[in-house]
N, C-alpha and C positions, 0 to 999 in steps of 0.2 A: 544557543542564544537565549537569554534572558528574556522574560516578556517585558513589554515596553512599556509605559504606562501612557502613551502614543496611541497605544491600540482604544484608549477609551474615547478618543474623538475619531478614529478611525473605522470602528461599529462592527465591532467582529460580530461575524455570520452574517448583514444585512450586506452582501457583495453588490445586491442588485439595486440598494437604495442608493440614490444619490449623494456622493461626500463633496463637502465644501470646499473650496480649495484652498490649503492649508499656507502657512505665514513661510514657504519658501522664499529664501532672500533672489532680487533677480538677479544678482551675478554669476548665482551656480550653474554649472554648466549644462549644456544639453550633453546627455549619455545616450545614446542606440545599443541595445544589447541583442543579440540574437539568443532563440532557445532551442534544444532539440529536446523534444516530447521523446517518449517511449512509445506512445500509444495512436493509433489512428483518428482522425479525424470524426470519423463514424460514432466514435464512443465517447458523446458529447459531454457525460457527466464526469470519466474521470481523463480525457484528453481535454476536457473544459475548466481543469484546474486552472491549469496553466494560461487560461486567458483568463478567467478571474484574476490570475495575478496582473496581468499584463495592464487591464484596463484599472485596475484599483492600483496600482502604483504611476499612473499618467494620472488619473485625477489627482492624487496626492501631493504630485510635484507639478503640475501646475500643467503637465506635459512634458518638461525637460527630461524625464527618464520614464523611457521608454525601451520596451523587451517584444520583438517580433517573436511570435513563434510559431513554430515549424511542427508537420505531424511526422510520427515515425516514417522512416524512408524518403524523406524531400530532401533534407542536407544529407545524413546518417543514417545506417539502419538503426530500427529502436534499441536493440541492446548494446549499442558504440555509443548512448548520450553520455554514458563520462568520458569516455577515453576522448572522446571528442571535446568536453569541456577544460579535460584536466591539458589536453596538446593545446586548447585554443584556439581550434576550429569556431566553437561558440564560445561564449561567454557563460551558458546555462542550460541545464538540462530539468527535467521534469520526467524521473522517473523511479524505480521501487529497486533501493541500494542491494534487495535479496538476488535481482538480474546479477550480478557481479561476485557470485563467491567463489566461482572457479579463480579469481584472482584473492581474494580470502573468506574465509567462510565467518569472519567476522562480521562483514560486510549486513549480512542475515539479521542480526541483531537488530540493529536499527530500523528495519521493517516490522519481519514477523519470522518468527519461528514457531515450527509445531509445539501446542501444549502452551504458548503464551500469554501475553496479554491481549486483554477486548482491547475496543477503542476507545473508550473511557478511560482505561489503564493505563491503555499506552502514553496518550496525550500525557495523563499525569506523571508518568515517570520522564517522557521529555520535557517537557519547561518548567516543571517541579522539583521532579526527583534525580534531576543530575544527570538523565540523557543527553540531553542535546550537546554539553560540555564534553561527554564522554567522547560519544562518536566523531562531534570535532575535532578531538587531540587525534582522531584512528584515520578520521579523513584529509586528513593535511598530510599525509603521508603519501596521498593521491594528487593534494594541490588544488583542493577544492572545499569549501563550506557548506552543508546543508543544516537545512530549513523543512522542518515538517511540511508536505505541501497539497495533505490529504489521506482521506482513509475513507475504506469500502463498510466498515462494520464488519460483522464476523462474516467469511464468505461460504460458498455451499461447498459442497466435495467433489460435485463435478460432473460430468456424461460420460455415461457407460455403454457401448453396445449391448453388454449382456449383464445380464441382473449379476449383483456380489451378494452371495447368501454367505460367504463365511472365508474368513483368511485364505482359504485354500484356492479360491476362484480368485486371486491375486497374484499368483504365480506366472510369472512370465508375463504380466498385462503390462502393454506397452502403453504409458502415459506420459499427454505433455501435463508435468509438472514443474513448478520452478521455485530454485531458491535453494535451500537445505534441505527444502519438504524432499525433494527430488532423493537427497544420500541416507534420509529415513524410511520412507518405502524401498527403495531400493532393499535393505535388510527386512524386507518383509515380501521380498519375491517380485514387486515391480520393477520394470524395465523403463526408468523414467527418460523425457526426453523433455530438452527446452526447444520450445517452440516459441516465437513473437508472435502476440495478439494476432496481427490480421494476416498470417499463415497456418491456424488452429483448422478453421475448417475445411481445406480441401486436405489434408494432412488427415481428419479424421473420416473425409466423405469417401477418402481414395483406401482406408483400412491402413494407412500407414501406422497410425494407430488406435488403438483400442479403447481411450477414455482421454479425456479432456478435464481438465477444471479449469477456470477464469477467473469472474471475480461471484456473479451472483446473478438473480433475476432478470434487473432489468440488461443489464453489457450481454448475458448471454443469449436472450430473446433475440436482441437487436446482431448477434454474430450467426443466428441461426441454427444452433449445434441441436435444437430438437428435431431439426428436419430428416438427422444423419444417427440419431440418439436416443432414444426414449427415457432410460432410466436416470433420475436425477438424483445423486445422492447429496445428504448433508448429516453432518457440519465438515467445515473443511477444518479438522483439528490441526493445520499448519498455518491457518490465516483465521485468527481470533482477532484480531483489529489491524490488518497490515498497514501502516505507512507509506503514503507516497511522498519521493520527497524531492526538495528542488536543492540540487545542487548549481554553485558558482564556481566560477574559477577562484581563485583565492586569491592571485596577484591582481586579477579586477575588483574583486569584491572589494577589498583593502583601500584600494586607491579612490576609493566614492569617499564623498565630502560623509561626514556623520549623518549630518539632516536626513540625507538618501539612503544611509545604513538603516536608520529607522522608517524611512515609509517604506523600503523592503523586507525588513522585518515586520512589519500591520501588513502588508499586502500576502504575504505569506503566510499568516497567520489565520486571517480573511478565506482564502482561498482553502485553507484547511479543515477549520471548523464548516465551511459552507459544502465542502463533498460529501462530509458524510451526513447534512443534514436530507440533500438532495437524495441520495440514495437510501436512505430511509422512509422517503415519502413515496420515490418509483418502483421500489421494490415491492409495497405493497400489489400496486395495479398489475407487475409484471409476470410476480409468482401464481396469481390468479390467471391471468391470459394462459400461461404455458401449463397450467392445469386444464385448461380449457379445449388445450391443443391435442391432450392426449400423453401427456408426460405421466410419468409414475414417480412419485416421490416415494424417495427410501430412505430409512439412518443405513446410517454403516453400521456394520455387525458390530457386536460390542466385541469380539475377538479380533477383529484389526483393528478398533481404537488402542483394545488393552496393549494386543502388540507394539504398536505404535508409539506408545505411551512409553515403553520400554526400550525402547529401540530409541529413543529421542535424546531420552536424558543419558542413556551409556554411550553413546554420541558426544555431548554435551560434554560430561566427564572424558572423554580422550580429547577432546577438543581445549579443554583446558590444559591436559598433562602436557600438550604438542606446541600449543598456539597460544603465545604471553599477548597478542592485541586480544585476542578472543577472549582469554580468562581475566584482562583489564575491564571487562567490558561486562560478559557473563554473568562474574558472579554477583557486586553491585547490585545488575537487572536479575539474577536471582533471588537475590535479599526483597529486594521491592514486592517482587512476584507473591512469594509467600505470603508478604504479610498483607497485600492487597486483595488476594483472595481470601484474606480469615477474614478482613473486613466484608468484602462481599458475599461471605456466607450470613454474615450478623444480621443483613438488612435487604439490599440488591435482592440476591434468589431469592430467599423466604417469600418478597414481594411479589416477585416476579413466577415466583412458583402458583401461590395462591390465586391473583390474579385469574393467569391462564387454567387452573383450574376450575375456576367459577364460571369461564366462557365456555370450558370445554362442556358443563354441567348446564351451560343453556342460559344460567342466570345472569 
């Protein structure tokens, strides 16, 4: 979906300032929609997407359209919000399209894949660079429309029971991973497993398994995985800016009057720009707390990066020789990718390098 030119009296990022109530004619109808979240109620920043939408699209229409939502497990479990939306149990889901690639691995794309793009990038390649168009034509195949509906920033790599000093201590380590990340580790010796958010930690407290990733600082303080974990690694080179996203049903979507097409497009919008401003401001205090607590922070070797690196893109390529959604989709966000990082070599890092050089030197 196109951005709106909607959105500039609708005050994207400012979720929590007050909006006016907009020239909705009063004939239009009253809508109730229901939502099913993926995520727990507990993980207020990115299960609070979703009610960022809910109360920024009732001020926009005056109240008439209105979206209840639901935390993973109250209607559905969290990884049934499409199947749920695309049968029409609900109307809408709020969750990360990479949950779904055992149904295709294309699905991945649209969040985040190993070696991707940050969230800066991402964003621009969807309502700029011809994302959000794309994945629409792959999701209607499902019977549903998404809408960016949030992003974490690049995420950490995850809790380890026992320190990873080099590829070889990957061997057989049972992780919940999810997404594609899960069939690239997998050819570098992990045993990945999907797990939903708020089954992670007795999953990891009972030894069912061996490491955990989530999203970052502050979601993984607040799930408690240092109590069960010490070693923290980062970067999660499979979530460089992942996507959350809101899916509709499509035969509801369609039948809303326009007006409402567009304040759920600003309220989606809203809702997306404003999680990753959130999690940028909480992750400061939270990476500090869990250093505090007795955490080790580690990179990951640079020999399962390099792996990894390897193993993504020959992935990647059979993924296109197999799968015509996936290489519709792929190569396009390959093009992008390329040339987004030669620009963020020209200027981004350079800056960003120096910078934190100059803090690291004291000055």
């Amino acid at each position: 979906m196109k951005r709106r030119n909607f959105i500039a009296t609708a005050g994207v990022g400012l979720a929590a300032a007050p909006l006016a109530a907009p020239a909705i004619a009063q004939d239009k109808p009253e809508v109730k929609w229901r939502l099913a979240s993926s995520f727990p109620k507990s993980l207020d920043t990115i299960y609070g997407g979703a009610d960022v939408l809910s109360k920024t699209l009732s001020d926009l229409t005056d109240g008439k359209f209105q979206i209840q939502v639901f935390p993973s497990g109250e209607l559905v479990p969290g990884l049934q919000a499409l199947d749920a939306t695309q049968n029409g149990t609900v109307e809408a889901a709020h969750t990360v399209a990479y949950y779904y690639v055992g149904k295709d691995p294309t699905f991945a794309i649209g969040s985040s894949i190993p070696f991707g793009l940050n969230a800066r990038q991402q964003n621009a390649w969807l309502y700029h660079g011809g994302g959000n168009d794309l994945l629409n034509t792959f999701f209607a195949n499902y019977g549903v429309v998404g809408f960016p509906g949030g992003n974490t920033g690049t995420q950490m790599g995850g809790w380890f029971r026992s320190e990873v000093k080099s590829l070889a201590d990957l061997k057989g380590l049972k992780m919940r991973i999810a997404g594609l990340a899960g069939r690239v580790v997998e050819r570098i010796g992990v045993v990945p497993q999907q797990i939903a958010g708020g089954d992670i930690y007795p999953a990891l407290e009972r030894g069912t398994i061996d490491a955990t990733e989530w999203v970052g600082p502050y979601d993984d303080e607040k799930l408690g995985f240092y109590q069960v974990a010490k070693f923290y690694y980062y970067p999660a080179f499979w979530e460089g800016g992942p996507t959350v996203h809101f899916l509709f049903n499509k035969d509801k979507y369609e039948a809303l009057p326009d007006s409402y097409k567009k304040a759920l497009a600003a309220a989606t919008e809203i809702a997306n720009f404003n999680m990753l401003a959130l999690y940028d401001v909480k992750n400061i205090a939270a990476i500090r707390s869990l250093v505090g607590k007795g955490v080790q922070l580690r990179p990951l070797p640079r020999d399962v990066l390099d792996a990894a690196y390897v193993e993504s893109f020959k992935l990647y390529d059979e993924l296109s020789a197999s799968n015509a959604n996936w290489k519709a989709i792929y190569e396009p966000w390959k093009k992008f990718r390329g040339e987004a990082y030669q620009w963020f070599r020209v200027a981004e890092y350079t800056y960003d390098s120096y910078v934190y050089a100059q803090q690291a030197a004291g000055k």
